[in-house]
C-alpha atoms as one frame of an Amber mdcrd trajectory, in Angstrom:
protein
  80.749 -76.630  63.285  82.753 -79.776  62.853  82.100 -83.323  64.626  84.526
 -82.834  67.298  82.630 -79.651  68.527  79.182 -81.247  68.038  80.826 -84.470
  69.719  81.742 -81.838  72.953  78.653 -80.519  72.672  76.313 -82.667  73.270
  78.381 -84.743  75.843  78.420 -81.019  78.128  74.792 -81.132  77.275  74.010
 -85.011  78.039  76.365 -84.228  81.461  74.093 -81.562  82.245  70.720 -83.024
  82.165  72.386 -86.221  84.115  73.219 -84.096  86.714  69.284 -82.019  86.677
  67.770 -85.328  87.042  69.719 -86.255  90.106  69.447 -82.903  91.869  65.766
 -83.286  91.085  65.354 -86.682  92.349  67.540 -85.520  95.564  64.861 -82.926
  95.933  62.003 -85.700  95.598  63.436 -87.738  98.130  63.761 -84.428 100.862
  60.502 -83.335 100.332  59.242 -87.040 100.956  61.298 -87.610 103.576  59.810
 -84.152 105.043  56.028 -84.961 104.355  56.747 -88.107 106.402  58.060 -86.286
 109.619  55.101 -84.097 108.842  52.472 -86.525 108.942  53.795 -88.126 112.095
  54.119 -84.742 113.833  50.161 -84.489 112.814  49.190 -87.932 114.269  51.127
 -87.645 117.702  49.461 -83.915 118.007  46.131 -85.553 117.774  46.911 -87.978
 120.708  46.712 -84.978 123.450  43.027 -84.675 124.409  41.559 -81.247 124.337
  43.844 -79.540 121.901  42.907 -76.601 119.706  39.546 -76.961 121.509  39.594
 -73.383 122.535  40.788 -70.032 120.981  41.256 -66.744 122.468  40.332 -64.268
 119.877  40.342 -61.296 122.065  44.334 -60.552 122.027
């Protein structure tokens, strides 16, 4: 293989793994974002007195 083609190469390649990392980052940031929402969800359900106290278990 000459330069030129291991020149194209390994800019397609470098391009590649530029854009992995970013859609991988993008990914970090929605799953944070999510485990946020989450976690307030959690505290605001343990504001109402009484919940989950009782379960019927004869359906």
């Amino acid at each position: 293989m000459d330069i030129s083609g291991l020149s194209v190469s390994y800019t397609s390649g470098t391009i590649n793994t530029g854009l992995e990392i970013a859609m991988l980052s993008k990914a970090l940031d929605t799953a944070e974002s999510a485990a946020q929402v989450l976690t307030e969800m959690m505290g605001q359900a343990a504001i109402i007195p009484g919940l989950g106290e009782h379960i019927d278990i004869r359906a």
